[in-house]
C-alpha positions, 0 to 999 in steps of 0.5 A: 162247344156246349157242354149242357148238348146232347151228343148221344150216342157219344157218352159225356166222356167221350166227347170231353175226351175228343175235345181234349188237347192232349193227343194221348186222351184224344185216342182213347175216345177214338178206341171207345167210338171204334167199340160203340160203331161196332156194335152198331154194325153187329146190330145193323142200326144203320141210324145210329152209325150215320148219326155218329158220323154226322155229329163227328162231322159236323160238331167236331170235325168241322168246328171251329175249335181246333182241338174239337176238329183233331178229335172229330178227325180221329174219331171219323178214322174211328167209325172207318175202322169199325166199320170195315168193308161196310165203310164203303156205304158211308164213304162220302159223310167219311172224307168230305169233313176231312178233306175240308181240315186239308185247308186248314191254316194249322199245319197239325190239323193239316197233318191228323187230316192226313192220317185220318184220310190215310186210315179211311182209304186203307180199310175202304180200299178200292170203294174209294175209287168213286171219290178218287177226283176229290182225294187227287184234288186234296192230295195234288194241295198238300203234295206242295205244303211247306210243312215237311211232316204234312208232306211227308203224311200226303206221300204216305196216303199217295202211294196206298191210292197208288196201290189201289188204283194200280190193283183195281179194273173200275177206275174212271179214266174219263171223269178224271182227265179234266182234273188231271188236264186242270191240275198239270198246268200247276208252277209249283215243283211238287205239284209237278212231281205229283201229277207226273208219278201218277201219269207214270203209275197210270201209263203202267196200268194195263187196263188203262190206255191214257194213250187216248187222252195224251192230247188233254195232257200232251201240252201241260206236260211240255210245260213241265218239261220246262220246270227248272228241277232236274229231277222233275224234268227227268220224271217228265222226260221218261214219261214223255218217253213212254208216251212215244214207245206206246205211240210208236207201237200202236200208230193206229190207234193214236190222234196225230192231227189233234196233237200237231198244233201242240209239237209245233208250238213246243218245237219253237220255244227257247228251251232246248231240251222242250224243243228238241223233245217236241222236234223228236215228237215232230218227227215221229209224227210225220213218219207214222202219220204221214199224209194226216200231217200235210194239212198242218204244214205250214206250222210245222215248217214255221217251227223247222225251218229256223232250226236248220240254221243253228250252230253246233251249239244246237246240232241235235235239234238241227239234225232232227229239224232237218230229218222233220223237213225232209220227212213232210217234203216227201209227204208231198206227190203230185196227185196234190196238185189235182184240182179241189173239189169242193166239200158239201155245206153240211161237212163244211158246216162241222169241221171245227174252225181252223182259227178258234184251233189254233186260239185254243192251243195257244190259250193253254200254251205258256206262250204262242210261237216264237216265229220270226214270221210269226207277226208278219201272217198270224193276223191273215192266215191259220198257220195251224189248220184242223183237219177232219181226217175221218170225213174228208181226204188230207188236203194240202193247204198249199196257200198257209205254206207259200205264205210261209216260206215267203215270210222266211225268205222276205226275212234277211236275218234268217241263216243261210240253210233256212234260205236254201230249204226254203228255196228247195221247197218251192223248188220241190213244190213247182216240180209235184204242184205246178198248176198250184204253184203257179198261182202264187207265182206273181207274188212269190217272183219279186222276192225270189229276185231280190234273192238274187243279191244274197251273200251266199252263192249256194242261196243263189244257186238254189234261187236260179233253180227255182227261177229257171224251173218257172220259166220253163214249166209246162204249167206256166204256158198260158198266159193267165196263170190263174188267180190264187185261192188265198190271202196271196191274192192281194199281192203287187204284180208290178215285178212281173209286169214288162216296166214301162218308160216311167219306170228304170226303162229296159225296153223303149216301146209303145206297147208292153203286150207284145214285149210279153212274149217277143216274137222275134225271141224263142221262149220257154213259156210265158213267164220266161221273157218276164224272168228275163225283163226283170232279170237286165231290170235288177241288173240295171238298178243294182250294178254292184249286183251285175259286177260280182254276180252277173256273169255267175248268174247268167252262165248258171242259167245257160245250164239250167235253162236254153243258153239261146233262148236267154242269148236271144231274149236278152239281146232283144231287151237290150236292143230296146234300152234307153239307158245305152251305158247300162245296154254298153256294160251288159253287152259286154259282160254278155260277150265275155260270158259267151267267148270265155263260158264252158257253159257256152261251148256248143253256142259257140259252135252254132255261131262259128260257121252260121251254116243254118237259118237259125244260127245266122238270125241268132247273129243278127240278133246279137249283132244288133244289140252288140253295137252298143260296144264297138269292140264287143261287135267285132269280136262277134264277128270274129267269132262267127268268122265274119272277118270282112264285116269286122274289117269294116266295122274296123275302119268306122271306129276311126269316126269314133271318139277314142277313149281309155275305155274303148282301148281297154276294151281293145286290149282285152280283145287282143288278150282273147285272141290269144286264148284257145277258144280263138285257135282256129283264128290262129291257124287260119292266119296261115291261109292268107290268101283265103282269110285277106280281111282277117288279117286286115282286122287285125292290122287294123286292131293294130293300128288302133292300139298304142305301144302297149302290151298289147300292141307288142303281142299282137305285132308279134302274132302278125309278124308269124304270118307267112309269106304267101308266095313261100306256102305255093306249092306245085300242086297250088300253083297249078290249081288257083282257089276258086274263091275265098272265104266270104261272110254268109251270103243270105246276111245283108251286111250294109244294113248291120253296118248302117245299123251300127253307125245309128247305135254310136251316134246314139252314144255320141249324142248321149255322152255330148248330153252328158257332158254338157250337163257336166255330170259325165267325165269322158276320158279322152286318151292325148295322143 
């Protein structure tokens, strides 16, 4: 500094003074300025005080010598106190300089600065409140010095703004949110814990609703939630407690729809106490908001539904995911499956793009969501879309939420509770949103198949349900469901397509239309003899499928669904096989579904007496598909007591090549026949002269078995058959039977009969083929 300027009004001494490096002189001119700004207020010379404070400033304060910058500080907090309430006119000249020292690399600079600043706000009080961004920027620096005695001099200064901003009614809440929105995304710990005391110190003030602005903070404090000081996260959790009372007490008041796309982000970071705080958030949002939350639907559920599938390890989130499911699933009626009305250009000009909300959310986020699904539709679909709930009415984007719930179910590795949630959904979906649903329909059919094949039988369960809910929808009774509206629409439809002979052929035939919707078959709607077409087509590629699952899957169908319908559709499939082992093997699961099944008991009843028209075409539907197992043939005729037809069939199994399969299957036959679904069999044993042709069959089933097992119970069976001359009686010896009990007259039984003899020759021919290729072992039984 030059000694020769002239620095008037300060005398000589005091600017030797000021530039001194003992602290002690340094004061003394401090008190000497105080004195000489004092009498300049006392003779208003308004000149001479800016002119102090200017050369304070700008030759000491901001000099480059660091004793001239502590003697420019103290003699700056000087001039505040003698100013007094008129430092309020000079604030601005006052605290920029000081601020400007809080940078400084000295960390006593960094120190005197704070003192200083602390003197000027103490004496200026509340007109320092239109300065209050540039103090919270200083302040918000030094609350992370690594100086102790800095920090503890910032904490000093923090806690009188405090004070002053919880006993003022001015304080500017809108300039100051884009600094508190800038500053929160600050990593250092006590920069953290700066921002949160005065999040708290602003939620506790009455007269300023920060509630408003919680969507500009709401993300960077989930972050801070994250920090790794439990003391911070705990301040974090109390403020983020205090923010959801407030919600919870004034619902109306707060901007739901701007906040969803941060809780679903949050709900899926690997941070437990982040996630099931966002979850807990997720919750309440949906049970106040309601309706205002469908259009953000498919996030949320991109966020949930993995949480169902947690362990006891994560049982609070899970329980919470599950409560934020069931919440948003009840969310849904069936007024939205009313058609969308299109919105008029000028609303759809600004409603704010759904893509650059989501890009925005995830620019302020530490990372975008965690999904498994997450790569397979970022790139096609808005998981998050906005939604304008002022100006238009909530609209379900049913198109985002298909799309995600068939990524979850596409994905193997996700648990089994997600699995069924996502089945219950689409369940729930077909039930409230039929027309809608139906037009995701084709892309959604082939996974729901390949569910079929989980490992969980509460999965399956689920899946038939909502199989068998497509297949009988009223909504689904024409036969062009529609075209979807979204992404959905370019989907491979072959699944649901009748396969043609170029492909694992389940039906022979030159034209697939008809096949659609068989004539000769009773349908539930257009898509139910697709279900069943694709079904026998699983069964067929996937025989394991067929062994373990089948008979489960087909008697759970038979309640869900028409057990005729699925008998008869099936029956009329399988009559047109190509593959005769693949038809052989489902006829005979078919007929021990249908003979053993509960489930089947009344369509057991409908067979057994083929009194109507319909029950005896059902027989011959059956019948006709049944040939491609001769033993499964004659057990039909036993039970719709066609004994006389069984008894022929009988006598042709004598042209037939007898293998270990064939008399396996015999031997189950004779097993059934012990069973209590063959008790009025039994019983009309005892009326041989009306029932000849069933004990024939009998014999003759006898005749065809070895000494078995077998053998030897149904030997027994027929040596309890009475002697009819011993069951005369007086009364029947007088009164001779008008007839005995025939096979239904309006059945053409000769033509079944040839019609079976062309199914065995079919067989016959493809096992010569087989065998001449040498890739089929026939296993002849030695006699």
């Amino acid at each position: 500094m030059n000694p020769e300027k002239d620095f008037a009004p300060l005398t000589p001494n005091i600017v030797r003074a000021l530039n001194d490096k003992l602290y002690e002189k340094r004061k003394v001119a401090a008190l000497e300025i105080e004195k000489l700004v004092r009498e300049f207020v006392a003779q208003n010379n308004t000149v001479q005080i800016k002119h102090v404070i200017q050369t304070l400033s700008q030759e000491f304060a901001l000099s480059q010598h660091p004793h001239s910058r502590k003697g420019g500080l103290i003699g700056l907090a000087a001039c505040s106190i003698a100013l007094g309430k008129d430092s309020g006119l000079y604030l601005k000249e006052l605290i920029e300089p000081v601020l400007t020292c809080f940078n400084d690399a000295d960390s006593r600079l960094r120190y005197y600065a704070c003192e200083a600043l602390y003197n000027i706000v103490k004496v200026a009080r509340g007109a320092v409140l239109p300065h209050f961004n540039v103090l919270f920027d200083g302040l918000s620096k030094l609350a992370a010095d690594p100086d102790p005695n800095v920090k503890s001099g910032s904490e000093l200064l923090d806690r009188l703004l405090k004070d002053i901003v919880t006993e003022s009614n001015k304080f500017d809440l809108v300039g100051f949110i884009p600094l508190l929105r800038e500053r929160i995304y600050s990593n250092n710990q006590y920069a953290r814990q700066f921002i949160i005391s005065w999040i708290l110190v602003l939620e506790s003030v009455p007269d300023i609703n920060l509630l408003d602005y919680l969507p500009e903070i709401l993300d960077g404090l989930f972050q801070i939630l994250g920090d790794n000081g439990k003391e911070i996260r705990k301040m974090c959790e109390v403020v983020l407690g205090e923010f959801l009372k407030e919600i919870k007490k004034n619902p109306s008041s707060v901007k739901f729809a701007e906040m969803a796309n941060i809780l679903v982000i949050h709900c899926q970071t690997t941070d437990d106490l982040i996630q099931l705080t966002a979850m807990c958030w997720m919750r309440e949002f949906i049970q106040l908001a309601g309706r205002v939350m469908l259009p953000y639907s498919s996030g949320i559920l991109t966020a949930v539904l993995p949480c169902l599938a947690y362990d006891d390890r994560k049982k609070s989130i899970k329980e919470v995911a599950n409560v934020c499911n069931q919440s948003l699933m009840k969310l849904v009626t069936p007024e939205d499956d009313e058609p969308d009305e299109p919105k008029p250009a000028v609303q759809r000009q600004t409603e704010p793009n759904p893509e650059d909300s989501l890009a925005k959310q995830e620019g302020t986020a530490s990372g975008g969501p965690d999904s498994s699904c997450n790569s397979s539709f970022s790139s096609s679909i808005s998981v998050f879309p906005s939604a304008s709930t002022d100006r238009a009415p909530v609209t379900l984007h049913l198109d985002g939420i298909v799309q995600v719930l068939n990524c979850h179910l596409s994905d193997m590795s996700i648990g089994m509770m997600t699995r069924i949630a996502v089945l219950k959904w689409l369940y729930h979906l077909y039930i409230k949103t039929p027309r809608k649903m139906f037009r995701h329909t084709d892309s959604l059919f082939p996974i729901l198949l390949q569910t079929l094949s989980d490992e969980s039988d509460e999965v399956v369960l689920k899946d038939l349900e909502v199989l068998a809910e497509i297949a009988s929808s009223p909504a689904g009774q024409t036969d062009d469901p529609g075209q979807p509206d979204g992404p959905d629409s370019q989907v491979n439809h072959s699944e649901l397509q009748v396969p043609t002979s170029n492909r694992i052929s389940l039906l022979n035939t030159p034209s697939t239309k008809g096949l659609e919707c068989s004539p000769s078959t009773p349908t539930m709607n257009s898509y139910f003899y697709k279900f069943m077409i694709n079904l026998l087509q699983r069964f067929s590629s996937e025989r394991k499928l067929l062994e373990v699952r089948g008979p489960f899957i087909i008697r759970q169908l038979c309640l869900l669904l028409n057990a005729e319908n699925i008998f008869h559709s099936m029956a009329d499939i399988l009559l047109r096989e190509e593959d005769l082992k693949f038809a052989s093997t489902m006829v005979h699961t078919l007929n021990t579904i249908l003979l053993t099944s509960t489930e089947l008991f009344q369509l057991r009843n409908q067979l057994k007496d083929l009194k109507t028209l319909e029950s005896q075409n059902l027989f011959c539907c059956l019948y006709r598909s049944w040939c491609h197992n001769p033993v499964t043939t004659v057990s039909l005729c036993f039970l719709t007591q066609n004994y006389r037809h069984a008894y022929d069939l009988i006598q042709k199994f004598g042209d037939l090549e007898v293998t270990v399969d064939f008399l396996t299957e015999v031997d189950k036959l004779v097993q059934l026949i012990e069973c209590p679904i063959f008790t009025y069999l039994r019983l009309q044993l005892l009326d041989v002269k009306n029932n000849p042709y069933l004990i024939k069959a009998l014999y003759g089933l006898l005749m065809l078995l070895p000494q078995s097992s077998a053998f030897q119970l149904l030997s027994h069976r027929l040596q309890c058959v009475p002697n009819p001359e011993l069951l005369q009686t007086e009364h029947s010896l007088k009164t001779a039977p008008k007839s005995q009990k025939c096979d239904s007259p309006s059945i053409d039984y000769a033509e079944l009969l040839q019609h079976f003899e062309r199914v065995q020759n079919q067989h016959l021919e493809v096992r010569h083929q087989r065998s001449a290729r040498g890739d089929h072992l026939d296993r002849r039984v030695v006699l």
